[in-house]
N, C-alpha and C positions, 0 to 999 in steps of 0.2 A: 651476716652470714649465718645459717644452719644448714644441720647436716642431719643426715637420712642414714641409720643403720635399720638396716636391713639382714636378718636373721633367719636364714631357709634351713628347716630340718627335711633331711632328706630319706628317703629308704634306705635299709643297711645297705652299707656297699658302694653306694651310689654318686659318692662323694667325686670319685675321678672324672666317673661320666658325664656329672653335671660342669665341672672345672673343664674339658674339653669343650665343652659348650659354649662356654662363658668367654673361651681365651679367643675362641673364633668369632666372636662377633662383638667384642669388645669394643674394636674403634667407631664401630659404629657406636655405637651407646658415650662414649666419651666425647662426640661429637657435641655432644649435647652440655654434659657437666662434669666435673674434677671427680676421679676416682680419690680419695681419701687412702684407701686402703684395701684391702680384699684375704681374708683368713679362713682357715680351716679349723675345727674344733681337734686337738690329741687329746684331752683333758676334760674331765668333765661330762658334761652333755655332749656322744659322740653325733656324727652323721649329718654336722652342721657347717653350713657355710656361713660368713659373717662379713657383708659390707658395708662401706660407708661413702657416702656421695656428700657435695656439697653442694649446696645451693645461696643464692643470693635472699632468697625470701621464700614463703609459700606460695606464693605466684608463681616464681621463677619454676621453684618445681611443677607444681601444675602443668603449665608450660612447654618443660624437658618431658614430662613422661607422655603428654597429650600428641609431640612432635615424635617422639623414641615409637608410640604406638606405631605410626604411620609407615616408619622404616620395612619394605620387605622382609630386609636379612631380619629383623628383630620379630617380626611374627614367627616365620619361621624358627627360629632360637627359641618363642614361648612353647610353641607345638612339642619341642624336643625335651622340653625339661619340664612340665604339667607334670607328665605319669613320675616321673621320681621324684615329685615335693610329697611330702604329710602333712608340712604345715610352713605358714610366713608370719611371721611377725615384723613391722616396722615398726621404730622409734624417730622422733624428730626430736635433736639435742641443737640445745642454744649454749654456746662457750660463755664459763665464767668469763669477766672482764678479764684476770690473770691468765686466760688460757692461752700458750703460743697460739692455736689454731681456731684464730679470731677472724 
């Protein structure tokens, strides 16, 4: 198993708008792989969103995001939230052996 955080800084402000987005077209997207998680930044570096997916492998993901493209509702979703990113950053995290979320 690994997992995929995914890190979107957003324009001031823009944080609700983009969470209205995200809550609407969710199932569609979880159709695909396990939401992990899903946070907002109060602290710190504001104007950020922070998820985390899981996947079985890099394949797997490949895969999810190659099939996630194809979804209508999900282009639509990209169009809507482009103009409010600044910036993405992904990570792929591999669980210590001790980690529950193995």
């Amino acid at each position: 198993m690994i997992y995929e955080q995914r890190t979107y800084t957003l324009h001031p402000g823009k944080v609700p708008e983009y969470l209205q987005h995200m809550k609407a077209v969710l199932a569609v997207r979880e159709k695909y792989s396990k939401l992990v998680g899903f946070w907002s930044t109060e602290i710190g570096e504001l104007n950020q969103v922070v998820h985390i997916w899981a996947y079985d492998d890099l394949a797997h993901r490949a895969e999810v995001r190659a099939a996630v493209a194809k979804e209508p509702e999900w282009q639509a979703f990209l169009g809507k939230i482009h103009p409010l990113l600044l910036r993405m950053e992904s990570k792929i995290l591999t669980p210590a052996d001790f980690s529950p979320l193995r």
